[in-house]
BADRENGU-76467 format. One record per residue (C-alpha): residue number from 1; x, y, z. Coordinates in steps of 0.5 Angstrom, whole numbers, plus 500, padded with zeros to 3 digits. Example, Ala and Ser with C-alpha at 12.3 -4.5 7.8 and 13.67 -1.06 7.14 Angstrom:
# BADRENGU-76467
<node><num>1</num><xx>525</xx><yy>491</yy><zz>516</zz></node>
<node><num>2</num><xx>527</xx><yy>498</yy><zz>514</zz></node>
This chain:
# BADRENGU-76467
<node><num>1</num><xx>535</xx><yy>107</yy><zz>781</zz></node>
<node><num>2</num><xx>532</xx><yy>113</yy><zz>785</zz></node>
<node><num>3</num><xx>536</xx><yy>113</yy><zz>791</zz></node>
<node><num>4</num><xx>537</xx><yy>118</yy><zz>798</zz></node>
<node><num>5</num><xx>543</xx><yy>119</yy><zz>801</zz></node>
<node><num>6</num><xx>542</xx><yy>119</yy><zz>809</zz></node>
<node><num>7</num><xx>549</xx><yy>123</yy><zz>810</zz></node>
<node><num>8</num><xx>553</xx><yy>127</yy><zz>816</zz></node>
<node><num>9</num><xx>557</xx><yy>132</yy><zz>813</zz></node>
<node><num>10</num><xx>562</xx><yy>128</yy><zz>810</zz></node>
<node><num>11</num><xx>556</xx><yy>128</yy><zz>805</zz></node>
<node><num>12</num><xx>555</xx><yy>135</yy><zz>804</zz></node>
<node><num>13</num><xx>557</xx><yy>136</yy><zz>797</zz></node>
<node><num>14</num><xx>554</xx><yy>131</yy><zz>794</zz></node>
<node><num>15</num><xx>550</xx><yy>132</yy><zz>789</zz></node>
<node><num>16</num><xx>544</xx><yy>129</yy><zz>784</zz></node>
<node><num>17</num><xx>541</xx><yy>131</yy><zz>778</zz></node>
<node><num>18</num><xx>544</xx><yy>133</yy><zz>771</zz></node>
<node><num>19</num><xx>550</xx><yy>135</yy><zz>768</zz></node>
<node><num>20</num><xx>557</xx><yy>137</yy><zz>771</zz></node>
<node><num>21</num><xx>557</xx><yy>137</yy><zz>778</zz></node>
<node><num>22</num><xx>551</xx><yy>132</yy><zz>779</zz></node>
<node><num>23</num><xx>551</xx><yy>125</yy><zz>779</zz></node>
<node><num>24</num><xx>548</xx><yy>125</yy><zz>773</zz></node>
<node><num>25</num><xx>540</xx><yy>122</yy><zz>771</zz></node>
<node><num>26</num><xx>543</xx><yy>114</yy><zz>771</zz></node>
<node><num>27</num><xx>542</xx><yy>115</yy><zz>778</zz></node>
<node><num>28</num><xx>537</xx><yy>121</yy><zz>781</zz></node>
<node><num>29</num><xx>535</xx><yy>122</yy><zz>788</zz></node>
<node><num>30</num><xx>537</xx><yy>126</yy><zz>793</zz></node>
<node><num>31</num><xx>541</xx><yy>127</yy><zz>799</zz></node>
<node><num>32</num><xx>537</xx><yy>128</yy><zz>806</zz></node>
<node><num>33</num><xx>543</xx><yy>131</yy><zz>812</zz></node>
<node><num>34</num><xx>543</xx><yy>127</yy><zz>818</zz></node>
<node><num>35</num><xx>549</xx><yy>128</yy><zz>823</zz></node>
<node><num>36</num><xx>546</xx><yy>123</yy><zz>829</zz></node>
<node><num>37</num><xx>542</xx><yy>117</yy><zz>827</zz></node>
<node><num>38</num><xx>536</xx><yy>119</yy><zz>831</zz></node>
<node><num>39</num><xx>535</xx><yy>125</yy><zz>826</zz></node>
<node><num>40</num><xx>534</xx><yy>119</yy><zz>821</zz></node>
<node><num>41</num><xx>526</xx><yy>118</yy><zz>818</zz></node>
<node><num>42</num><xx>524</xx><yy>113</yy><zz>816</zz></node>
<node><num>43</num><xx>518</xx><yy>117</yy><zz>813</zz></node>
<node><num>44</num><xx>523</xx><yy>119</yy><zz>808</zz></node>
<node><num>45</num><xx>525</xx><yy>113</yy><zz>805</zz></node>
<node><num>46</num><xx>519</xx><yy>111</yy><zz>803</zz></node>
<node><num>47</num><xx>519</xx><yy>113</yy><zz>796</zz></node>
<node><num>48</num><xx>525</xx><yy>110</yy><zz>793</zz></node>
<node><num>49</num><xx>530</xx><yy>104</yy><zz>790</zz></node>
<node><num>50</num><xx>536</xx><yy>106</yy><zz>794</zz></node>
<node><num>51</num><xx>538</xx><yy>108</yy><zz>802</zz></node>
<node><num>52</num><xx>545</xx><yy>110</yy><zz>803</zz></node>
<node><num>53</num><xx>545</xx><yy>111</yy><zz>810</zz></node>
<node><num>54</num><xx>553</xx><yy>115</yy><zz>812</zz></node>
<node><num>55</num><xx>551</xx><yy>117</yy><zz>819</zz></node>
<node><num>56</num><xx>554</xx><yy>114</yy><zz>827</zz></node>
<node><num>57</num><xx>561</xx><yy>117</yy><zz>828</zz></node>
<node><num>58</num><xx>558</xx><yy>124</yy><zz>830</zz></node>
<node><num>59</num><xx>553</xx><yy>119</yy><zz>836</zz></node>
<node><num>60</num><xx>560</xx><yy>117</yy><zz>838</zz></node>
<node><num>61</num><xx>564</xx><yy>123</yy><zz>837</zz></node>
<node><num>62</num><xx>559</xx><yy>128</yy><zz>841</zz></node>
<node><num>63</num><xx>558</xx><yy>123</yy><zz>847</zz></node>
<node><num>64</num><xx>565</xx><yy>122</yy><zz>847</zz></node>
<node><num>65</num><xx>564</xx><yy>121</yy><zz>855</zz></node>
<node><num>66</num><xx>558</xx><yy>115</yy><zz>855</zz></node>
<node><num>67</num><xx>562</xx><yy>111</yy><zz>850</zz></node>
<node><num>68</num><xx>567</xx><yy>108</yy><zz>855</zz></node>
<node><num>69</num><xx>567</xx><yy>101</yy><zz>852</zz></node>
<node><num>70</num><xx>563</xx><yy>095</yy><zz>847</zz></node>
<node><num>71</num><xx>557</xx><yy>095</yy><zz>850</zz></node>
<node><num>72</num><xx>556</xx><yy>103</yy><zz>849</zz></node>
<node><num>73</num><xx>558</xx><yy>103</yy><zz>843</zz></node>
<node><num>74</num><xx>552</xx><yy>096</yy><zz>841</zz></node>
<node><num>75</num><xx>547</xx><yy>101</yy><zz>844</zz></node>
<node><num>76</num><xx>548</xx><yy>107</yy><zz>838</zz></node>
<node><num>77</num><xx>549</xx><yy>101</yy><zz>834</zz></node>
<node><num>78</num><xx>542</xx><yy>099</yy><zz>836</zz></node>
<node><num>79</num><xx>538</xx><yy>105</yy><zz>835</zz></node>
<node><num>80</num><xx>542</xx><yy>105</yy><zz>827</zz></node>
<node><num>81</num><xx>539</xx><yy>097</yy><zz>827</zz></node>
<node><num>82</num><xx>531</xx><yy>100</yy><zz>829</zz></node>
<node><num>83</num><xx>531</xx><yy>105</yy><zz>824</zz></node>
<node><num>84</num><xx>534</xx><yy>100</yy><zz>818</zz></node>
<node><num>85</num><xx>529</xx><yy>095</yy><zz>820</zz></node>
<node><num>86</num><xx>523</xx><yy>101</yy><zz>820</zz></node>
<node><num>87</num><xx>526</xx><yy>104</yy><zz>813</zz></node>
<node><num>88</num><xx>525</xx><yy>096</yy><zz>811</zz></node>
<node><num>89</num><xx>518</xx><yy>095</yy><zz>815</zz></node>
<node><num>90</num><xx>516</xx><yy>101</yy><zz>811</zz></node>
<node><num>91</num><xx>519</xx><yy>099</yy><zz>804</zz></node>
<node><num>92</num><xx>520</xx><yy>092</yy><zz>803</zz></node>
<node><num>93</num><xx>523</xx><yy>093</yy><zz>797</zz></node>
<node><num>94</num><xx>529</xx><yy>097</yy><zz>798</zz></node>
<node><num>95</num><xx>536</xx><yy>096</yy><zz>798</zz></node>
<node><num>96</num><xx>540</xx><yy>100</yy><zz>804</zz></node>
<node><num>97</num><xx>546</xx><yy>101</yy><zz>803</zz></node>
<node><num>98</num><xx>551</xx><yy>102</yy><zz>810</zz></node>
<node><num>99</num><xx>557</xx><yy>105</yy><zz>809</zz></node>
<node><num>100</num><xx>562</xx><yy>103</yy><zz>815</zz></node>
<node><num>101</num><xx>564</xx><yy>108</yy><zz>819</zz></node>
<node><num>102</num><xx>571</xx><yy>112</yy><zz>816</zz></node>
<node><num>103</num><xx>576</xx><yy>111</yy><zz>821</zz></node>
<node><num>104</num><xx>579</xx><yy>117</yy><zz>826</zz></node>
<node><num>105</num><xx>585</xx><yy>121</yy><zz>827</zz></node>
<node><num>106</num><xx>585</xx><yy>117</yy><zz>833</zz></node>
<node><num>107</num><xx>588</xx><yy>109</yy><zz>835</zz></node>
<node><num>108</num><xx>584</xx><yy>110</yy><zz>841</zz></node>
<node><num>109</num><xx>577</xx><yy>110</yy><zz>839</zz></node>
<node><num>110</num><xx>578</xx><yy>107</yy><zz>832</zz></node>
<node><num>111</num><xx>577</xx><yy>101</yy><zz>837</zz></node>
<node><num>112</num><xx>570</xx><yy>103</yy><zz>838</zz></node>
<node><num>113</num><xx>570</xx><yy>105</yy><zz>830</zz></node>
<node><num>114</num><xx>572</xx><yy>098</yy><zz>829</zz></node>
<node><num>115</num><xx>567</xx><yy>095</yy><zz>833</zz></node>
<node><num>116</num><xx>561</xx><yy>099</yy><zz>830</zz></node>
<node><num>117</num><xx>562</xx><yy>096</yy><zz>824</zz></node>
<node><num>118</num><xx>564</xx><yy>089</yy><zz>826</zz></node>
<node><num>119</num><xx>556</xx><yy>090</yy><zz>829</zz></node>
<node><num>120</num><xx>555</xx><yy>093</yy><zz>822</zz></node>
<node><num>121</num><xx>557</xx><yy>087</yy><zz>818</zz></node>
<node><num>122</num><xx>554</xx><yy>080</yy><zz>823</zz></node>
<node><num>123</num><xx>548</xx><yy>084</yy><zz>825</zz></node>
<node><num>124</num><xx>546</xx><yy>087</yy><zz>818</zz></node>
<node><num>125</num><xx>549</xx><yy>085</yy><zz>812</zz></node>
<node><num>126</num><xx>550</xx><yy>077</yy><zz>814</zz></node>
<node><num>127</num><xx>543</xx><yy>076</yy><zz>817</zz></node>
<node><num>128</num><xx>539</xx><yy>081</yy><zz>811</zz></node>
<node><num>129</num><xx>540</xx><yy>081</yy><zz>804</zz></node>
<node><num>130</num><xx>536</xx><yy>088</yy><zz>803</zz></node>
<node><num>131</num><xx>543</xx><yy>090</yy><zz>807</zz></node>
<node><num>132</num><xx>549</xx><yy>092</yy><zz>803</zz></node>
<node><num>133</num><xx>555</xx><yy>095</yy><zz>805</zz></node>
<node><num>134</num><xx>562</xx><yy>097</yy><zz>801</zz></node>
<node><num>135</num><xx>570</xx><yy>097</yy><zz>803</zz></node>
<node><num>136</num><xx>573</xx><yy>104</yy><zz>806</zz></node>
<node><num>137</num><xx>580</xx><yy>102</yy><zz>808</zz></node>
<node><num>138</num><xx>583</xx><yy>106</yy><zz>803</zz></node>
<node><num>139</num><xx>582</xx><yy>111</yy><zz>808</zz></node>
<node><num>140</num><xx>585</xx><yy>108</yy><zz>813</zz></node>
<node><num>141</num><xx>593</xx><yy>108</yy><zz>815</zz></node>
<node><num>142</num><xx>597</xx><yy>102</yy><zz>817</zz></node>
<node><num>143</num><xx>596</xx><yy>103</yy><zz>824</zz></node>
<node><num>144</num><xx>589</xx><yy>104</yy><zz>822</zz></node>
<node><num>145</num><xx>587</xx><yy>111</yy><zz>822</zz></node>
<node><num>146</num><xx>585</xx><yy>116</yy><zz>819</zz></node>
<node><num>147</num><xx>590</xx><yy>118</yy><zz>813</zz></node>
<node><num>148</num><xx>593</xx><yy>124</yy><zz>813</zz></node>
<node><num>149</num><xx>593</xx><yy>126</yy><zz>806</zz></node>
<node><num>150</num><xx>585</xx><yy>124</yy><zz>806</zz></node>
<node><num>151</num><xx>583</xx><yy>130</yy><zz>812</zz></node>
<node><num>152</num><xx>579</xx><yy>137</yy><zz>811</zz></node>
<node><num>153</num><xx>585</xx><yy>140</yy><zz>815</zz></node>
<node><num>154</num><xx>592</xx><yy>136</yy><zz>818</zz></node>
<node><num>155</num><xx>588</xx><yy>137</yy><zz>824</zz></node>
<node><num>156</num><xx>582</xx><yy>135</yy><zz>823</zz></node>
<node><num>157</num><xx>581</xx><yy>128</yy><zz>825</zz></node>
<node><num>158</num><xx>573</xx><yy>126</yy><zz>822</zz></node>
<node><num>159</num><xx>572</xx><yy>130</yy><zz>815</zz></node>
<node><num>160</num><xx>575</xx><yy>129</yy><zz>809</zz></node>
<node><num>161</num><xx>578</xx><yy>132</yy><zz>805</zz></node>
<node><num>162</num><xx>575</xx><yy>134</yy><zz>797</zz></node>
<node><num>163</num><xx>579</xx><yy>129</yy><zz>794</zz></node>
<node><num>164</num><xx>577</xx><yy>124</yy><zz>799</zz></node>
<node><num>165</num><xx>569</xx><yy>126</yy><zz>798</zz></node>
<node><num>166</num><xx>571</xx><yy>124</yy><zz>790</zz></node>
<node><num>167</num><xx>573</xx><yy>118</yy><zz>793</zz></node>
<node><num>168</num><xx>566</xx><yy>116</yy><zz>797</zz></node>
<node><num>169</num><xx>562</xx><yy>119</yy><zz>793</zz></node>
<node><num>170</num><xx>564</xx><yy>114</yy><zz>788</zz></node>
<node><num>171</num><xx>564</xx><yy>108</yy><zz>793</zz></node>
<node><num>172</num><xx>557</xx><yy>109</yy><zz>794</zz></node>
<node><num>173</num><xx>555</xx><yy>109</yy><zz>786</zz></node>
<node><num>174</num><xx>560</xx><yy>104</yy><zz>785</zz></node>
<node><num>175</num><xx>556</xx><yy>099</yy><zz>790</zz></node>
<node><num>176</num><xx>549</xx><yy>101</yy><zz>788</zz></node>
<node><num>177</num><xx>551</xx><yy>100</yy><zz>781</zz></node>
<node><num>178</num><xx>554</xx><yy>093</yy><zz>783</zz></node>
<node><num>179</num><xx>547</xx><yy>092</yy><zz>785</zz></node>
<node><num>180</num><xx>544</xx><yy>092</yy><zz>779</zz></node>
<node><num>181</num><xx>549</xx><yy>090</yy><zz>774</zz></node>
<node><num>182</num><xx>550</xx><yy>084</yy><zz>778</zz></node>
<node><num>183</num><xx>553</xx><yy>078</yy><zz>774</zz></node>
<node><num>184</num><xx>557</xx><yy>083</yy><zz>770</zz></node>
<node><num>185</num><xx>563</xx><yy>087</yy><zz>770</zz></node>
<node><num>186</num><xx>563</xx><yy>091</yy><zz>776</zz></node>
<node><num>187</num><xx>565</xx><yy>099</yy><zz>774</zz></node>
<node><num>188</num><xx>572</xx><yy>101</yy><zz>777</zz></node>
<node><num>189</num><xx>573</xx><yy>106</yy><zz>784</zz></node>
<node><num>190</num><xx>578</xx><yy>109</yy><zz>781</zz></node>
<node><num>191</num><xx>577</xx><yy>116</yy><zz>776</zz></node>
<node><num>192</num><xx>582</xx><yy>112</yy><zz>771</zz></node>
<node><num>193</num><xx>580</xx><yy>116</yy><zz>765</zz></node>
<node><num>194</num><xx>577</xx><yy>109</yy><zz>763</zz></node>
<node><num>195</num><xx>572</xx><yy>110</yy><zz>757</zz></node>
<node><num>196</num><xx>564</xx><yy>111</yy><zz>760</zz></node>
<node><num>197</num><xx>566</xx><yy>112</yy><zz>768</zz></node>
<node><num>198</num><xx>563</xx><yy>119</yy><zz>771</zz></node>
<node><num>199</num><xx>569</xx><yy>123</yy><zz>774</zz></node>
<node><num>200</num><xx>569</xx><yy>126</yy><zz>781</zz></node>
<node><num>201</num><xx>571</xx><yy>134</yy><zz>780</zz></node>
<node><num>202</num><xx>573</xx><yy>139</yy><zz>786</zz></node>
<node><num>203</num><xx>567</xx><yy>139</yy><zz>791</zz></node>
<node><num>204</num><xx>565</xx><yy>131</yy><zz>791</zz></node>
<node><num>205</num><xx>561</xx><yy>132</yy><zz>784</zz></node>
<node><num>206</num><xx>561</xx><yy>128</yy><zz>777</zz></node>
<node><num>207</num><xx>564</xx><yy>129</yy><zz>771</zz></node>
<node><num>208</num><xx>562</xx><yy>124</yy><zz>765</zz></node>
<node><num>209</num><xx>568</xx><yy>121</yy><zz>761</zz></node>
<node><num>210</num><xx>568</xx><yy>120</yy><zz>753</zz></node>
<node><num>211</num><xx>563</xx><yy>115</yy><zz>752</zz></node>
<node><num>212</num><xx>561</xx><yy>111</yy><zz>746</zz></node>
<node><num>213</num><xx>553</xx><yy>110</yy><zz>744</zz></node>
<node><num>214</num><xx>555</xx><yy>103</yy><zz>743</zz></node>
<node><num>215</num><xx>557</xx><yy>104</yy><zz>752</zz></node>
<node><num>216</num><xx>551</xx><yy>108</yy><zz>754</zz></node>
<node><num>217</num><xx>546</xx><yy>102</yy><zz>756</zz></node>
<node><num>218</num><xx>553</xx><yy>099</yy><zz>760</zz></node>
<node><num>219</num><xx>554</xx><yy>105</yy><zz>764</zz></node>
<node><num>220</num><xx>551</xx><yy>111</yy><zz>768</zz></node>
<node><num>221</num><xx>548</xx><yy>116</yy><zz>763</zz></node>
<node><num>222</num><xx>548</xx><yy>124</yy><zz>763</zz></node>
C-alpha cells in the first residue's frame, strides 16, 4: 500500500512512518509538496501503489485575474488531467486518488471551486477506474463555504485548521483503505473511539486505539 501524497499546504503535516504521529506501517510512503499543478512530476510517482493528489486551488487563487469564468478554470483542469494521465502512462498500475477542491471563504469563487470539481468527476472519475476521489462536504457551510470553525485563522479563507487537517487526513486513509478492503465493512471518518481506527493528534498525525490481535489483519497496523 505504499502511497505518495502530491499536497499543497494543507497537506503540510502529514506524516508517514511508525509510531505516534505517522500514519502508521499499514500504510507507508511519503509526502512530495505541490502547490501549483504544474510542480507535479509524474517521475515521482513511479514507484508506488497509491496517488493522492490535493493540488488546484492555489492555480485559481494565485491567478485570481485570469480565472473570469468555466473556460479558464477548464484550462487549470486540463493541466491536472495530463499530469493524471502521464502518472497513469508511466505506472499502469496505480491508484490516483484526487481529493476535490475544498471549499473557500468566498460564494463568488466557490463557483469556480465547484466547477473544477465537477470536471474532476466526469472527465476523471466517470471515464478512468484507476481515479478515485472522496466526500469533503463536511467542510463546507449551507451556503457553500468554507466553515468558519474549520479555517487556520477566522480570516483565512483556504487553509484548515489542525482539526480540519485530522479531518482530511482521515479521508484519504479512509478511501485508499476503502480500496483495498472492498467488499467489506468500510472503516469510519470519524475518531469515534471505536476499537482498531487510528486517532489523529494535533498537527494531522495518527494515534493507534485499543486494538485486539484478533483485529490486526482487519485494520491498519503500527
Amino acid at each position: 500500500r505504499s502511497t505518495i501524497v502530491l499536497g499543497d499546504s494543507n497537506t503540510k503535516r502529514f506524516r508517514f512512518g511508525e509510531g505516534e504521529g505517522t500514519f502508521g506501517r499499514g500504510l507507508p510512503g511519503l509526502r512530495k509538496e505541490t502547490f501549483v499543478i504544474d510542480s507535479i512530476n509524474p517521475a515521482d510517482c513511479v514507484s508506488f501503489n497509491n496517488v493522492v493528489i490535493n493540488c488546484g486551488i492555489n492555480d485559481l487563487t494565485r491567478n485570481q485575474a485570469a480565472i473570469k469564468g468555466p473556460q479558464d478554470v477548464s484550462k487549470v483542469f486540463n493541466r491536472l488531467k495530463e499530469k493524471v494521465n502521464a502518472i497513469i502512462g508511466l505506472n499502469p498500475k496505480v491508484n490516483v486518488f484526487i481529493v476535490p477542491l475544498l471549499p473557500t471563504g468566498s460564494v463568488v469563487f466557490n463557483k469556480f471551486v465547484r466547477h473544477f470539481n465537477l470536471l474532476i468527476h466526469t472527465n476523471l472519475i466517470e471515464r478512468n477506474y484507476q481515479c478515485m476521489t472522496m466526500d469533503i462536504t463536511q467542510f463546507a457551510q449551507q451556503d457553500g463555504i468554507l466553515r468558519q470553525d474549520c479555517r487556520r485563522y477566522e480570516w483565512d479563507n483556504i487553509h484548515l485548521n489542525y482539526k480540519s487537517v485530522r479531518s482530511l487526513a482521515l479521508l484519504i486513509r479512509d478511501a485508499i483503505y476503502k480500496k483495498y478492503n472492498s467488499g467489506r465493512k468500510s472503516m469510519s471518518s470519524k475518531v469515534d473511539g471505536k476499537r482498531g481506527y487510528n486517532e489523529v493528534v494535533s498537527g494531522g498525525s495518527y494515534r493507534r486505539k485499543d486494538v485486539k490481535p484478533s483485529d490486526r489483519r482487519r485494520v491498519p497496523t503500527r
